[in-house]
Structure formats: structure tokens, C-alpha cells
VOMARMAR-833243 format. One line per 2 residues: number of its first residue (from 1); their letters; for each residue x, y, z of C-alpha. Coordinates in steps of 0.25 Angstrom, whole numbers, plus 5000, padded with zeros to 4 digits. Each point is the difference from the previous one (the first is absolute). Last residue first. Layout:
NUM) a) X,Y,Z ~ ...
% end
This chain:
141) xx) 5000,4986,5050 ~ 4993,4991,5006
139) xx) 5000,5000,5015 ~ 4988,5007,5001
137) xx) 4997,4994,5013 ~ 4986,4995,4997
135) xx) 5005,4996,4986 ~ 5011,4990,5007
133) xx) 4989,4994,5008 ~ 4991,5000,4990
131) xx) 5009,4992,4989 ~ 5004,4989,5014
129) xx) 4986,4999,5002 ~ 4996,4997,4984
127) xx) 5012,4991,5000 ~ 4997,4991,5014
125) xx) 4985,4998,4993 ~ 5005,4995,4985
123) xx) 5009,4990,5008 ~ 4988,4996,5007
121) xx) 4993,4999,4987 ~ 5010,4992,4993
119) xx) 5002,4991,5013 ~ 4984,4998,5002
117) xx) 5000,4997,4986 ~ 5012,4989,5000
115) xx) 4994,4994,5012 ~ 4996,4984,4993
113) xx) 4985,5001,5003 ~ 4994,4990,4989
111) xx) 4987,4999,4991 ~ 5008,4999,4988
109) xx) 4992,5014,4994 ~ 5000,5006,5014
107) xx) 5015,4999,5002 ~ 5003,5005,4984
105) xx) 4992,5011,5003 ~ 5006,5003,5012
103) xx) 5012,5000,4995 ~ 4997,5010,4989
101) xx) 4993,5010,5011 ~ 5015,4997,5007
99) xx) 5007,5001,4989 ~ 4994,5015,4996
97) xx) 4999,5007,5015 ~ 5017,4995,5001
95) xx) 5002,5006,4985 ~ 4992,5012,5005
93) xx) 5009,5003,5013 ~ 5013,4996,4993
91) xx) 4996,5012,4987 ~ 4997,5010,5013
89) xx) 5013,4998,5005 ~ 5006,5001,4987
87) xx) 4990,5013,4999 ~ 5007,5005,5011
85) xx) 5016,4998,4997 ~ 5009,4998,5009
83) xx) 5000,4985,5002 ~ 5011,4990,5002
81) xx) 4995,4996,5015 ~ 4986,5010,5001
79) xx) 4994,4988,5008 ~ 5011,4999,5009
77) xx) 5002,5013,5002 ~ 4984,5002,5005
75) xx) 5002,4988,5007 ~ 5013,5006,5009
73) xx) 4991,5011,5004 ~ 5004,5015,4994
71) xx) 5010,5006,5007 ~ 5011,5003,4987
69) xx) 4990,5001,4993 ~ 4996,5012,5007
67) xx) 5015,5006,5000 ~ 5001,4999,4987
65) xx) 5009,4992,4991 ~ 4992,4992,4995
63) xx) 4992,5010,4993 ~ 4988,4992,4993
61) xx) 4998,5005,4987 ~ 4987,5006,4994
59) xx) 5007,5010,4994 ~ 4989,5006,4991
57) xx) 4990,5002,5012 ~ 5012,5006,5009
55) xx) 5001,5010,4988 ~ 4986,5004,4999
53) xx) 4999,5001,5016 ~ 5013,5008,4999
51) xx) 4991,5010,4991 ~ 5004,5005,4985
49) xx) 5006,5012,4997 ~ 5011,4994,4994
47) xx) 5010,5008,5006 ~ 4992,5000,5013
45) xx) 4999,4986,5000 ~ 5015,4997,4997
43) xx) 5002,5007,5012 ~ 4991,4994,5012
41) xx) 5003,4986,4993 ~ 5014,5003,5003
39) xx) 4994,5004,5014 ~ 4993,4987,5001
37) xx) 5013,4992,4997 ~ 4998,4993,4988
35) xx) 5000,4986,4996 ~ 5008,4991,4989
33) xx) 4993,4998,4985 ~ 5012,5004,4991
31) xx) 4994,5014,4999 ~ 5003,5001,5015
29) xx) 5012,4996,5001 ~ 5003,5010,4987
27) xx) 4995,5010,5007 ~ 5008,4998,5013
25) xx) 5013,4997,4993 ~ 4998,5015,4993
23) xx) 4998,5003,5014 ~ 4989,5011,5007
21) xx) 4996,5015,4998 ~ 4988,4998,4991
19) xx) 5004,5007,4989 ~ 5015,4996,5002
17) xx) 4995,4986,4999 ~ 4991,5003,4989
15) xx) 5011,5006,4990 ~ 5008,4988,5003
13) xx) 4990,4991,4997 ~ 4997,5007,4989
11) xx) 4987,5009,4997 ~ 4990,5000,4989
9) xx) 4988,5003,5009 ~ 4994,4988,4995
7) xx) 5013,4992,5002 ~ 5001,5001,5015
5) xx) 4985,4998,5001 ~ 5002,4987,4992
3) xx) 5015,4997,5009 ~ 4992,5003,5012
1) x) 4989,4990,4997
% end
């Protein structure tokens, strides 16, 4: 998203950091899909003249680095283990809904209760908590 705003205003990277009074390393971390501090946010919004909540809504990262991940619950870690992204986290949460209804298709349809539904929609359950609980606290950058 930066990069397109970036670009739109006809600007360099360089240009834009300047603009915005941080790094050219900082830019570029960012263009390249890292986070971004909330007063870095703070200044390339104003150069876009666009709101941090619209940035924030673009970057949909979660900042690992922060001091609210860092004392987040051990579960909530757990379940974001190789994740960063939201809509991954989202993707997981609708695979798990999908191969649990399917399951339990195919458990009705040979008349037999094996589990693997009640796992897929378990699974299903601890993402959509873990996905809150990381939206609730606006860890997402």
C-alpha cells in the first residue's frame, strides 16, 4: 500500500523518507511488507494525507516485535506460530470450518463418528479466538 501511495504521488523512496522525516532502510522495510512504528505511520499519513487507521487497515501484520505480543498468552503465540499475516490467519480458520463440514459429511454418510470433525471445527474455534484476541488488542499493524 505504501509503495502504491508512494508511487501515486510520484515520489522515490528516498524523496519520501525525507518527506516523511524517517530512514530510507525504514521505507523500504516497510514497502517490503515488515511493520511500522506508530509514529512512522503518524508521518507517512500525514504525507499521504490519509489516516493511520487506513494504514493500519493496509498493513495487517502482526508486529512481533512489540511490547503487547511480547505479553500476549502462550496460546495465542502458539497459534500464530509461522503467522504474520491476518487473512492467513483467516484463510486457516476457514480451511479448518470447511474440512470439518466435509467430515462430517462423509461421518454421516458412512454412518460412523471417527473425530476428525469435531478436531477441524475445534481447530476452527482456537483460530477465531486466537484472531480476536490479537484484533481486540490492535496488535496488528
Amino acid at each position: 500500500m505504501i509503495r502504491k501511495l508512494r508511487k501515486e504521488k510520484n515520489l522515490s523512496q528516498e524523496q519520501l523518507s525525507i518527506i516523511a522525516g524517517v530512514s530510507l532502510r525504514t521505507v523500504q522495510r516497510i514497502e517490503s511488507g515488515h511493520g511500522a512504528s506508530l509514529e512512522t505511520l503518524k508521518s507517512l499519513a500525514s504525507v499521504f494525507e490519509v489516516s493511520v487507521d487506513f494504514l493500519r487497515g493496509e498493513i495487517s501484520l502482526i508486529d512481533k516485535k512489540s511490547e503487547d505480543w511480547a505479553n500476549a498468552p502462550y496460546w495465542v503465540k502458539l497459534g500464530f506460530w509461522g503467522i504474520r499475516e491476518r487473512k492467513v490467519a483467516l484463510r486457516f480458520e476457514y480451511l479448518s470450518i470447511f474440512l470439518g463440514i466435509c467430515m462430517l459429511l462423509l461421518e454421516i454418510y458412512i454412518e460412523a463418528w471417527s473425530g476428525p470433525s469435531f478436531a477441524f471445527f475445534l481447530s476452527a474455534y482456537c483460530y477465531a479466538i486466537c484472531i480476536r484476541w490479537v484484533d481486540n488488542r490492535n496488535i496488528w499493524m
